[in-house]
N, CA, C and O atoms as a Tinker XYZ file with bonds, in Angstrom:
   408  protein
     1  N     14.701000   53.133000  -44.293000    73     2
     2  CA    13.490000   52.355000  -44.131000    64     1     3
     3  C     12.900000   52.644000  -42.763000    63     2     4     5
     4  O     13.609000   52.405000  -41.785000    81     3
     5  N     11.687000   53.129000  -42.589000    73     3     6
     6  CA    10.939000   53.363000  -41.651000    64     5     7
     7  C     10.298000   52.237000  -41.082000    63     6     8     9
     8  O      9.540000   51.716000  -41.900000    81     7
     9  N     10.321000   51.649000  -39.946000    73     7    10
    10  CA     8.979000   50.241000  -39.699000    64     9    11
    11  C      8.272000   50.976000  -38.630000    63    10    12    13
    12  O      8.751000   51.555000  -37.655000    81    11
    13  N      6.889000   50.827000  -39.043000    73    11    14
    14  CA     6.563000   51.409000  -37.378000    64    13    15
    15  C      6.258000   50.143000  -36.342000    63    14    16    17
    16  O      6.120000   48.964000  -36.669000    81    15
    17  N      6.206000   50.590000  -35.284000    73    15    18
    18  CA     6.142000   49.732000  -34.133000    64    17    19
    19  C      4.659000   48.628000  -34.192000    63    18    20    21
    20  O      3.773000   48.999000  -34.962000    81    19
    21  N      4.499000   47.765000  -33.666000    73    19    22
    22  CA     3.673000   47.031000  -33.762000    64    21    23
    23  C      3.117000   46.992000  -32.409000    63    22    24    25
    24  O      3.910000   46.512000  -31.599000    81    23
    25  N      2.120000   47.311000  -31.979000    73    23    26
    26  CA     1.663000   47.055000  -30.662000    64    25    27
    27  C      0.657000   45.889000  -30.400000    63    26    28    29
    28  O     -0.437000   45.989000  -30.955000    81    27
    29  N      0.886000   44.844000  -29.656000    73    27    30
    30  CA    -0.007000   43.567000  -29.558000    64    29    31
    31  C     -0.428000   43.681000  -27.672000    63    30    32    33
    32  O      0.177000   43.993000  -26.646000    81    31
    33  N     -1.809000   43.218000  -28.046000    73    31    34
    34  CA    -2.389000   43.200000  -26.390000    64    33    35
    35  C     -2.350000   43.534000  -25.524000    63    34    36    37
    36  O     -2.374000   42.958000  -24.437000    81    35
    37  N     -2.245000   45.040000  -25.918000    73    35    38
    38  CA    -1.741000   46.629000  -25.214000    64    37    39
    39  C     -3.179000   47.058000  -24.335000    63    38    40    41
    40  O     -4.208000   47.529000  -24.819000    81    39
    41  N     -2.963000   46.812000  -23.227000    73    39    42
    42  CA    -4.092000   47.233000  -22.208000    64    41    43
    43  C     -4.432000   48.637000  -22.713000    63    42    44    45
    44  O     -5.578000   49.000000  -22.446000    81    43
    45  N     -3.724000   49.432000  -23.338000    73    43    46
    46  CA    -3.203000   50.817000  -23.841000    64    45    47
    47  C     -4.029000   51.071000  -24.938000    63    46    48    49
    48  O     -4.579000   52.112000  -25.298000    81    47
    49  N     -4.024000   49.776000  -25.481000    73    47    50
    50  CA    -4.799000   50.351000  -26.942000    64    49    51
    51  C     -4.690000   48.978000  -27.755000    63    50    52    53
    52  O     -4.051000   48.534000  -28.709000    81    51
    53  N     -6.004000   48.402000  -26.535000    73    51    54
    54  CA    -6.951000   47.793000  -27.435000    64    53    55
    55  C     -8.330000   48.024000  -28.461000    63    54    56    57
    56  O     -8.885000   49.102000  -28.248000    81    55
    57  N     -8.729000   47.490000  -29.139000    73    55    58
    58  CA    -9.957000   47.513000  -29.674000    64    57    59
    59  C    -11.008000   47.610000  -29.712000    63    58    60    61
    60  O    -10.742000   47.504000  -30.909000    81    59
    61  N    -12.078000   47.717000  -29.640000    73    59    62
    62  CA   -13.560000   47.447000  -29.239000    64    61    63
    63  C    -14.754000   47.199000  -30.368000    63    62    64    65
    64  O    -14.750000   48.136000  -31.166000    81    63
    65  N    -15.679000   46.304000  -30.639000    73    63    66
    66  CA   -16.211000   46.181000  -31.758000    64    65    67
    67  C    -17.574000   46.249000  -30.444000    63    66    68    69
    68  O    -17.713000   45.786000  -29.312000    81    67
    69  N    -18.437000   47.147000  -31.429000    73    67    70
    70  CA   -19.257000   47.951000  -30.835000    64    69    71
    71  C    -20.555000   47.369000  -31.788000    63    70    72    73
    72  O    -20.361000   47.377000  -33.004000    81    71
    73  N    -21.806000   46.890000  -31.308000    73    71    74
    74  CA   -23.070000   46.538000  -32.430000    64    73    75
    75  C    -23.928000   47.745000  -32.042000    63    74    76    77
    76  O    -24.157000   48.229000  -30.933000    81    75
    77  N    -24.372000   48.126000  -33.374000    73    75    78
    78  CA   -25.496000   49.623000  -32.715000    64    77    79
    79  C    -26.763000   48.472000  -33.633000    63    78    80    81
    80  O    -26.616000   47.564000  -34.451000    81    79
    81  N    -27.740000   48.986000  -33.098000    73    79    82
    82  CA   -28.727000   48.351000  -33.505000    64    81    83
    83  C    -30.198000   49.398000  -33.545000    63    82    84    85
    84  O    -30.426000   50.332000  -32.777000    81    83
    85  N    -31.139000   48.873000  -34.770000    73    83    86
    86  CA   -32.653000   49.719000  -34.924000    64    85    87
    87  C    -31.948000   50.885000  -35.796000    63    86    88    89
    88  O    -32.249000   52.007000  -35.389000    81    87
    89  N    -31.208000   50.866000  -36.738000    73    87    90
    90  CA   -30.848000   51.621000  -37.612000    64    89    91
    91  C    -31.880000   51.761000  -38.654000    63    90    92    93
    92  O    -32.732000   50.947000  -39.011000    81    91
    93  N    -31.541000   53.405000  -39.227000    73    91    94
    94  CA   -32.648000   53.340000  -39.805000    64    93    95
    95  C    -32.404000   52.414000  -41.160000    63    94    96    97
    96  O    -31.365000   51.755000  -41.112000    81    95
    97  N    -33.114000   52.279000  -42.231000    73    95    98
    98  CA   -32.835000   51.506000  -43.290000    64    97    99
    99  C    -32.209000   52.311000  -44.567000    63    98   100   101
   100  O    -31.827000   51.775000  -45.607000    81    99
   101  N    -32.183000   53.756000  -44.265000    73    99   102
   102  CA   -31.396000   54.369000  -45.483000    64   101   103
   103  C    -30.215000   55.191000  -44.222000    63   102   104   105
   104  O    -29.441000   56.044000  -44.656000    81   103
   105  N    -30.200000   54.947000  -43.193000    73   103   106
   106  CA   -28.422000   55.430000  -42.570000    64   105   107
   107  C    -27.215000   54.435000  -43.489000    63   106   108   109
   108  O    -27.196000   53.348000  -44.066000    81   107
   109  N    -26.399000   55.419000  -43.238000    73   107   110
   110  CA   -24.987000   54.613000  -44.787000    64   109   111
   111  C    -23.862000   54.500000  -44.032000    63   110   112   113
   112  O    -23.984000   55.049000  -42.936000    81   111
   113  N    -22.805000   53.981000  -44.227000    73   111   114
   114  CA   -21.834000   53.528000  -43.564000    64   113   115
   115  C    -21.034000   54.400000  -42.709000    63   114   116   117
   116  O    -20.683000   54.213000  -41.544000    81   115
   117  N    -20.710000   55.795000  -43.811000    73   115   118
   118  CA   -20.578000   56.637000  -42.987000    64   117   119
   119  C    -21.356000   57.828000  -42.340000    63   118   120   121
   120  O    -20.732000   58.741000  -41.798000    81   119
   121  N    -22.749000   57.816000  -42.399000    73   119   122
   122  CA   -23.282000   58.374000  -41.154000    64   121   123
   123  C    -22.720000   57.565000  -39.722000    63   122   124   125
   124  O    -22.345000   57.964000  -38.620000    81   123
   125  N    -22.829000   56.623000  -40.170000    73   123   126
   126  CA   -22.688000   55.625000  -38.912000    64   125   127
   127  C    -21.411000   55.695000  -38.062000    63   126   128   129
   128  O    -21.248000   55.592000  -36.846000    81   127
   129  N    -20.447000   55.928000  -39.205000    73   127   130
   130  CA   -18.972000   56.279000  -38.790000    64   129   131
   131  C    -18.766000   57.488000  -38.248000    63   130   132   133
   132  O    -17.909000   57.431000  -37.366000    81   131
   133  N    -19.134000   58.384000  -38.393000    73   131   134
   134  CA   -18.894000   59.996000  -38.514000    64   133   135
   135  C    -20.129000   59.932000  -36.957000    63   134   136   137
   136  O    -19.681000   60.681000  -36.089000    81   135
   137  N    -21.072000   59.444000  -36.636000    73   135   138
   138  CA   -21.690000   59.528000  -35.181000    64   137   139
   139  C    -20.649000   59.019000  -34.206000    63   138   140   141
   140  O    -20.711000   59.554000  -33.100000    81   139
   141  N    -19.680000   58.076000  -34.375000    73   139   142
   142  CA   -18.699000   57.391000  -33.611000    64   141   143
   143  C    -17.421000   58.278000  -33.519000    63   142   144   145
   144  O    -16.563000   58.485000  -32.661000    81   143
   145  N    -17.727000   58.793000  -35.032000    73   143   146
   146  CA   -15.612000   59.631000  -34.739000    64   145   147
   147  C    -15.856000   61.010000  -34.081000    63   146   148   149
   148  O    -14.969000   61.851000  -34.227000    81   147
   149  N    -16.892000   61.316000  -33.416000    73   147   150
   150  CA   -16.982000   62.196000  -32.508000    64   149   151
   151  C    -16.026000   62.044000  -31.389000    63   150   152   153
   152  O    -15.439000   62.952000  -30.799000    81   151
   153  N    -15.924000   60.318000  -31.105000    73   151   154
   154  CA   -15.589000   60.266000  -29.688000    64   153   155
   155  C    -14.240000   59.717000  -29.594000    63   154   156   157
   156  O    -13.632000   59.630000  -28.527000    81   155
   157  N    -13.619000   59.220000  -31.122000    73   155   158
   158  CA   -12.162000   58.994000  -31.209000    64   157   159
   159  C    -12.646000   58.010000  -32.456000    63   158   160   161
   160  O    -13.762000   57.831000  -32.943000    81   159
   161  N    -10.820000   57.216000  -32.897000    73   159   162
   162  CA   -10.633000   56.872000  -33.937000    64   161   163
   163  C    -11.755000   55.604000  -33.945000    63   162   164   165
   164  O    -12.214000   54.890000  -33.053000    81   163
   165  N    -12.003000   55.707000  -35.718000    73   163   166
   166  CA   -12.924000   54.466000  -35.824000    64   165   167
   167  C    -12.206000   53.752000  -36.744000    63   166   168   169
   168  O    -11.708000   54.356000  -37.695000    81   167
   169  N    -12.071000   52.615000  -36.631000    73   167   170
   170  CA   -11.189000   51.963000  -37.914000    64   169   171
   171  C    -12.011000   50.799000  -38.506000    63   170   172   173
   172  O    -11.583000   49.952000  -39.290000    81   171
   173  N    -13.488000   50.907000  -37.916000    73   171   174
   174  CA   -14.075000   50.485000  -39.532000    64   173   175
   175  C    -15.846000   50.723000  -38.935000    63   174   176   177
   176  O    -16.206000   50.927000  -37.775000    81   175
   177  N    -16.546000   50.629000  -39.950000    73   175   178
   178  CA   -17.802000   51.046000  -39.977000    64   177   179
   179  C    -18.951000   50.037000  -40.548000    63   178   180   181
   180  O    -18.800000   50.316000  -41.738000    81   179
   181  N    -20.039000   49.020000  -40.543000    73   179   182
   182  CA   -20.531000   48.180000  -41.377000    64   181   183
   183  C    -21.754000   48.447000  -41.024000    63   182   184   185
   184  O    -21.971000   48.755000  -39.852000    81   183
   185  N    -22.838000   48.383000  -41.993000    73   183   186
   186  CA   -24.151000   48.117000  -42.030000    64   185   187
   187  C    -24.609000   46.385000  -42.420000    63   186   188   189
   188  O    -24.120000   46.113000  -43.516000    81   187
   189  N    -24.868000   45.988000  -42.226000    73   187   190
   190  CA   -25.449000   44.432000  -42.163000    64   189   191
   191  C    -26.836000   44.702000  -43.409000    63   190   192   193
   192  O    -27.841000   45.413000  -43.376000    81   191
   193  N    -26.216000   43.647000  -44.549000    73   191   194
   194  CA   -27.496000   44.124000  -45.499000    64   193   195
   195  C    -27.705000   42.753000  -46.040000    63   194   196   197
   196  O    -26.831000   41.898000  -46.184000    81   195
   197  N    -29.151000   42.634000  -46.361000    73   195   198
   198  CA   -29.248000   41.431000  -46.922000    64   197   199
   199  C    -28.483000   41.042000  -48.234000    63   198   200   201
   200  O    -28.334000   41.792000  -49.198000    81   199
   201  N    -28.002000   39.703000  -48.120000    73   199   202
   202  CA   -27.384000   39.420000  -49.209000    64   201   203
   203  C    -28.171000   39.487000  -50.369000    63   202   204   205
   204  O    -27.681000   39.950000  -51.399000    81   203
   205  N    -29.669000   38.966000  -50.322000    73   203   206
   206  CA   -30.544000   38.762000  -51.620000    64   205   207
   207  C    -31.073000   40.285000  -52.294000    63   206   208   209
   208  O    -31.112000   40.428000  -53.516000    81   207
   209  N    -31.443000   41.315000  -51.410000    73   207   210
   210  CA   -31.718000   42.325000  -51.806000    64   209   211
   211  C    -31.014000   43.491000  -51.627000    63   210   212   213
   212  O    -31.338000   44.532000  -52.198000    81   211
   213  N    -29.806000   43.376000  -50.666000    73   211   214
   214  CA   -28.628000   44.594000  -50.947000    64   213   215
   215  C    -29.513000   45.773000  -49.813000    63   214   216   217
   216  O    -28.889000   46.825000  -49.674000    81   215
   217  N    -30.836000   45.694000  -49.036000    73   215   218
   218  CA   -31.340000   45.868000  -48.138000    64   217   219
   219  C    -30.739000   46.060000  -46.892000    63   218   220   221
   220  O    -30.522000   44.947000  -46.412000    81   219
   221  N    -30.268000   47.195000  -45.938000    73   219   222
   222  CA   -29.676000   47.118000  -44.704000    64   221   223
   223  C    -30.598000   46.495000  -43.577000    63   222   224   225
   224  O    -31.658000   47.020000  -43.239000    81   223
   225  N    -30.133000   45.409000  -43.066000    73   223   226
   226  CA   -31.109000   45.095000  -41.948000    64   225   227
   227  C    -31.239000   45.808000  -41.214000    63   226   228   229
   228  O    -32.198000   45.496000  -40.508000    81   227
   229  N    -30.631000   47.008000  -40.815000    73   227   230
   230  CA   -30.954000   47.704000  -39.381000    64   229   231
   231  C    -30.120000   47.952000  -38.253000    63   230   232   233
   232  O    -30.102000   48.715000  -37.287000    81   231
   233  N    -29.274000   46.810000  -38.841000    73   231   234
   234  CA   -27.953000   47.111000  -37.669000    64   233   235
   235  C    -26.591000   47.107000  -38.410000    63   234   236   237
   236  O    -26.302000   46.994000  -39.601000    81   235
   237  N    -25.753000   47.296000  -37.123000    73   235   238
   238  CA   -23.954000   46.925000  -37.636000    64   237   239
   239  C    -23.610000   47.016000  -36.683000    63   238   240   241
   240  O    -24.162000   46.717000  -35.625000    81   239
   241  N    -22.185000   47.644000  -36.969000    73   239   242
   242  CA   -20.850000   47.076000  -36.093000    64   241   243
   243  C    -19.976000   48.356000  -36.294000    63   242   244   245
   244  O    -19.972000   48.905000  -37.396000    81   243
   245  N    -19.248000   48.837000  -35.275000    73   243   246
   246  CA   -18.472000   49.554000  -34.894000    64   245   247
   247  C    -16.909000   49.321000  -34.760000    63   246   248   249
   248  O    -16.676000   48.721000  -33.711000    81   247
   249  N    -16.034000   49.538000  -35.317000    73   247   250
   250  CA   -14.800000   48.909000  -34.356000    64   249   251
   251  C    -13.975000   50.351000  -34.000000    63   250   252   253
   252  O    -13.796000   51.333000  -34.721000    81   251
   253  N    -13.684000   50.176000  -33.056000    73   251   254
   254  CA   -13.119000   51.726000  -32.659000    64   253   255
   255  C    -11.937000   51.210000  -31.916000    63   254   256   257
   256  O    -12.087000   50.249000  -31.161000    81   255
   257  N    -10.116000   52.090000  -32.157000    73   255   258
   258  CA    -9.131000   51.887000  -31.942000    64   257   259
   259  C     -8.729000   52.281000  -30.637000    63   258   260   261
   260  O     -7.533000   52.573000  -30.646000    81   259
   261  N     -9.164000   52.384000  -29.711000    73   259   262
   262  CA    -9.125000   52.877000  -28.501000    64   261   263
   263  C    -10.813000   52.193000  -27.306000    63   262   264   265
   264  O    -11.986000   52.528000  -27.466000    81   263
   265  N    -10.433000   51.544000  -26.594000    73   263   266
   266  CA   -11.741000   50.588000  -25.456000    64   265   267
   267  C    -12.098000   52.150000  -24.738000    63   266   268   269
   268  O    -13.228000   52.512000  -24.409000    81   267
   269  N    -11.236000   52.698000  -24.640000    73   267   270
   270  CA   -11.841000   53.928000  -23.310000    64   269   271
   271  C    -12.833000   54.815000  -24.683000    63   270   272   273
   272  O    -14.041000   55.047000  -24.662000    81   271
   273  N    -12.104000   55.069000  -25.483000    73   271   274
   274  CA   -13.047000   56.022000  -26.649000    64   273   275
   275  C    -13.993000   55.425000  -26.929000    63   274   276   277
   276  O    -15.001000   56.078000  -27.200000    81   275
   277  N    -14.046000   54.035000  -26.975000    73   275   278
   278  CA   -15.161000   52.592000  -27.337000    64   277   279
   279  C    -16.696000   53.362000  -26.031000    63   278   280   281
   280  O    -17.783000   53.935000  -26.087000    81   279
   281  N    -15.741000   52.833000  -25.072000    73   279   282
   282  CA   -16.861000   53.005000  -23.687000    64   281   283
   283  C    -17.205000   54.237000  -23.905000    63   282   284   285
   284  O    -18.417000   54.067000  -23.774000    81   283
   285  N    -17.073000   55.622000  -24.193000    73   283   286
   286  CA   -17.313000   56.595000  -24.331000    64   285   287
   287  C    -18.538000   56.894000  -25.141000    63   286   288   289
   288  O    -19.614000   57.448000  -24.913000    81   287
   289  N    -17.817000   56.166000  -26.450000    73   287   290
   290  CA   -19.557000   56.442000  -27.494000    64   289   291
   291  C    -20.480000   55.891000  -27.339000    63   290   292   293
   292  O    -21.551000   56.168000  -27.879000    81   291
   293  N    -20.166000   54.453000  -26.114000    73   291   294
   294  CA   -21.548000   53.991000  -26.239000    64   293   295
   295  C    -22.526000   54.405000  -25.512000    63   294   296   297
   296  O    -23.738000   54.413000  -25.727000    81   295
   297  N    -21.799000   54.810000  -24.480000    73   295   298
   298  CA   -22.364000   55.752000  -22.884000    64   297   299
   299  C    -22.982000   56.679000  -23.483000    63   298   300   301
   300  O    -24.085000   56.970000  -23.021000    81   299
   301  N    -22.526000   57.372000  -24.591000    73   299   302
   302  CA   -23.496000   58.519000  -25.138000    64   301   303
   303  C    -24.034000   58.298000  -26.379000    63   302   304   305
   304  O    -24.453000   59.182000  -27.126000    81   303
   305  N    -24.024000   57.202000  -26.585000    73   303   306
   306  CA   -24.848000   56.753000  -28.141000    64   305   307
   307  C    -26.088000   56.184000  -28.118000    63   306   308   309
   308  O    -26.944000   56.188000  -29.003000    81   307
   309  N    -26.117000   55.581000  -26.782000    73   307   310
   310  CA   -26.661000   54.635000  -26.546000    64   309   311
   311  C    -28.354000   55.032000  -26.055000    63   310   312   313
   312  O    -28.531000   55.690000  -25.030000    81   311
   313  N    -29.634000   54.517000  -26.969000    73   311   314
   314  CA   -30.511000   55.251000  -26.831000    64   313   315
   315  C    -30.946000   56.794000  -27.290000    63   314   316   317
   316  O    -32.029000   57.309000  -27.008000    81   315
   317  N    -30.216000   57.227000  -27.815000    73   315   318
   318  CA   -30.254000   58.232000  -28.695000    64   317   319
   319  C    -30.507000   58.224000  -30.512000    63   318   320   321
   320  O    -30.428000   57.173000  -31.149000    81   319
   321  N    -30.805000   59.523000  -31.146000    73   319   322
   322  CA   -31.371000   59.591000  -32.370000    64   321   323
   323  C    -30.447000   59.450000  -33.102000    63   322   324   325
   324  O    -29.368000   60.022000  -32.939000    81   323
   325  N    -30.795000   58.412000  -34.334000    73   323   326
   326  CA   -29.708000   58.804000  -35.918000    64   325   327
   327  C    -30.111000   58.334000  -36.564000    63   326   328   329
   328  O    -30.316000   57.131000  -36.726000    81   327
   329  N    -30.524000   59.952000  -37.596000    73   327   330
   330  CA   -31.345000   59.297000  -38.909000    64   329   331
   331  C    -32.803000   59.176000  -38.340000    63   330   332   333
   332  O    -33.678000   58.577000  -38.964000    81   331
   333  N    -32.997000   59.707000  -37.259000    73   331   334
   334  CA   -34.846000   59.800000  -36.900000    64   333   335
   335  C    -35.042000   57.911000  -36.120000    63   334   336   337
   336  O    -36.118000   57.315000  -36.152000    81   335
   337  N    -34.098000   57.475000  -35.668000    73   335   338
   338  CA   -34.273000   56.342000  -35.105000    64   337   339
   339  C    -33.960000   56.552000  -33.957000    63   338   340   341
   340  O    -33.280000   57.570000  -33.828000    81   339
   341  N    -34.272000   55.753000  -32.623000    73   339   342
   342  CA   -33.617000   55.683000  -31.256000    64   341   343
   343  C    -32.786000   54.254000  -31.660000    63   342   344   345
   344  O    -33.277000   53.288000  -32.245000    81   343
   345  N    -31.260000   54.410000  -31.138000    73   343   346
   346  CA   -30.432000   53.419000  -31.799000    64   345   347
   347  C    -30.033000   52.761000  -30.390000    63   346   348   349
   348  O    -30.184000   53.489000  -29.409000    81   347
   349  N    -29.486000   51.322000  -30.158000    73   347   350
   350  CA   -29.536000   50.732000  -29.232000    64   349   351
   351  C    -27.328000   50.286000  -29.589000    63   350   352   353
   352  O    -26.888000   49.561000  -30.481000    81   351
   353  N    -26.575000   50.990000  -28.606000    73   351   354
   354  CA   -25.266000   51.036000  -29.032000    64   353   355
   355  C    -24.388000   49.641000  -27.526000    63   354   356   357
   356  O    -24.709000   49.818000  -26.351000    81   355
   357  N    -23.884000   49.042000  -27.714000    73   355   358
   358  CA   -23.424000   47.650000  -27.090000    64   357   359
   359  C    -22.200000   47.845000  -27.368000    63   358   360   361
   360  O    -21.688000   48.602000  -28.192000    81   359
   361  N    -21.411000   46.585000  -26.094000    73   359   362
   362  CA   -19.960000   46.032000  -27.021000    64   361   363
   363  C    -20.823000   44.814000  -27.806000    63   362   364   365
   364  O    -21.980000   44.475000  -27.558000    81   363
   365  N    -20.163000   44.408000  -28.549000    73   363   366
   366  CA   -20.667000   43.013000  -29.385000    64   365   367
   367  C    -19.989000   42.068000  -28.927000    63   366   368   369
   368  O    -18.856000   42.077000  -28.445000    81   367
   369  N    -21.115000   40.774000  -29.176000    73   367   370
   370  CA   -20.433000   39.582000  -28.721000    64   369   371
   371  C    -19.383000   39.085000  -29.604000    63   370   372   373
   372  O    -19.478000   39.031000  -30.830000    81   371
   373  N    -18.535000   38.782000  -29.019000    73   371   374
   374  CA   -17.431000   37.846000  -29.634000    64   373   375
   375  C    -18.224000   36.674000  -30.838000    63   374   376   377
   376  O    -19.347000   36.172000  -30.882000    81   375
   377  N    -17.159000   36.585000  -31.605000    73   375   378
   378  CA   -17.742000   35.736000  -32.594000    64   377   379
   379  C    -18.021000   34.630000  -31.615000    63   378   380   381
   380  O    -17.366000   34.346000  -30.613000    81   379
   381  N    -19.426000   33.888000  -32.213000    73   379   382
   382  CA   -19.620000   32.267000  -31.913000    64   381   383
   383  C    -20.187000   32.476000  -30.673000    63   382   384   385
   384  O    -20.586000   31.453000  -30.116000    81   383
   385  N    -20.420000   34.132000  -29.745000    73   383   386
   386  CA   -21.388000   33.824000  -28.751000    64   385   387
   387  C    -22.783000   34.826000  -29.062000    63   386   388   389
   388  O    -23.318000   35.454000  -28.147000    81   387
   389  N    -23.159000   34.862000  -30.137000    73   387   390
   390  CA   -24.358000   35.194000  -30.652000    64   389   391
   391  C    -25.631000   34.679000  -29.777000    63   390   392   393
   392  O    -25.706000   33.557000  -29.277000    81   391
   393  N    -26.855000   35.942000  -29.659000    73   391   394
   394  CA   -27.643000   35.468000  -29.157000    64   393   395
   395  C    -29.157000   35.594000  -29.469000    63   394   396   397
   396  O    -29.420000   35.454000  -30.663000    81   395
   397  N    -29.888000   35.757000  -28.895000    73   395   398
   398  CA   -31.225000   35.860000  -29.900000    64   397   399
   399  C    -31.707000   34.627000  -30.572000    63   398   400   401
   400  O    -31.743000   33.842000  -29.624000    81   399
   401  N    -32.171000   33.848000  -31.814000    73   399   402
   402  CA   -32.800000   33.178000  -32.109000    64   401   403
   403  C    -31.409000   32.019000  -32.996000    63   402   404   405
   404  O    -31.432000   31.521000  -34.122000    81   403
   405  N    -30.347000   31.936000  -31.903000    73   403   406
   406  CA   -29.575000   30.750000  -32.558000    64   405   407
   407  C    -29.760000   29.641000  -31.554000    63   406   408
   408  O    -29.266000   28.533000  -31.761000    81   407
C-alpha cells in the first residue's frame, strides 16, 4: 500500500486562487487553463456563467498549486490579450470579502 504524503500549510506549496476578469464571452475553460499552465500547475479552471442562460459572464477563477507560479502568471497575464480581449489577472478575494456592488 502506497499513501502519499499529505502536505498542510506548507509555505512551500501553497495555493493561490487567481480572478482574471473582461473575458471574452466565447473563451472556454480550458483556453483559460492552458494561458495559466504556461507558468506551472493549475488545479482548476472556472468561467462564471449565468445560471438562467448558461451565458459566461466574463470572468473566473484560477487556482494554481504553487503561490510563486501563482505570482508569476499574474505578473505576465495581467493586462494582456485572450481571445481578442485585454484581461485584468488578480489574487482573488477570499470568500465573504467581495467587493464592488455588495
Amino acid at each position: 500500500m502506497v499513501v502519499e504524503p499529505k502536505i498542510i500549510n506548507s509555505p512551500y506549496f501553497s495555493t493561490m486562487n487567481i480572478f482574471v476578469a473582461r473575458l471574452n464571452f466565447k473563451t472556454r475553460r480550458e483556453d483559460l487553463e492552458a494561458a495559466f499552465a504556461k507558468f506551472g500547475q493549475v488545479t482548476s479552471a472556472k468561467i462564471v456563467k449565468d445560471r438562467d442562460t448558461g451565458r459566461s459572464k466574463g470572468f473566473g477563477f484560477v487556482e494554481m498549486a504553487n503561490d510563486a507560479e501563482a505570482q508569476a502568471a499574474i505578473a505576465a497575464l495581467n493586462e494582456t490579450e485572450l481571445d481578442g480581449r485585454t484581461i485584468v489577472v488578480k489574487p482573488a478575494n477570499p470568500k465573504g470579502e467581495a467587493g464592488g456592488g455588495q
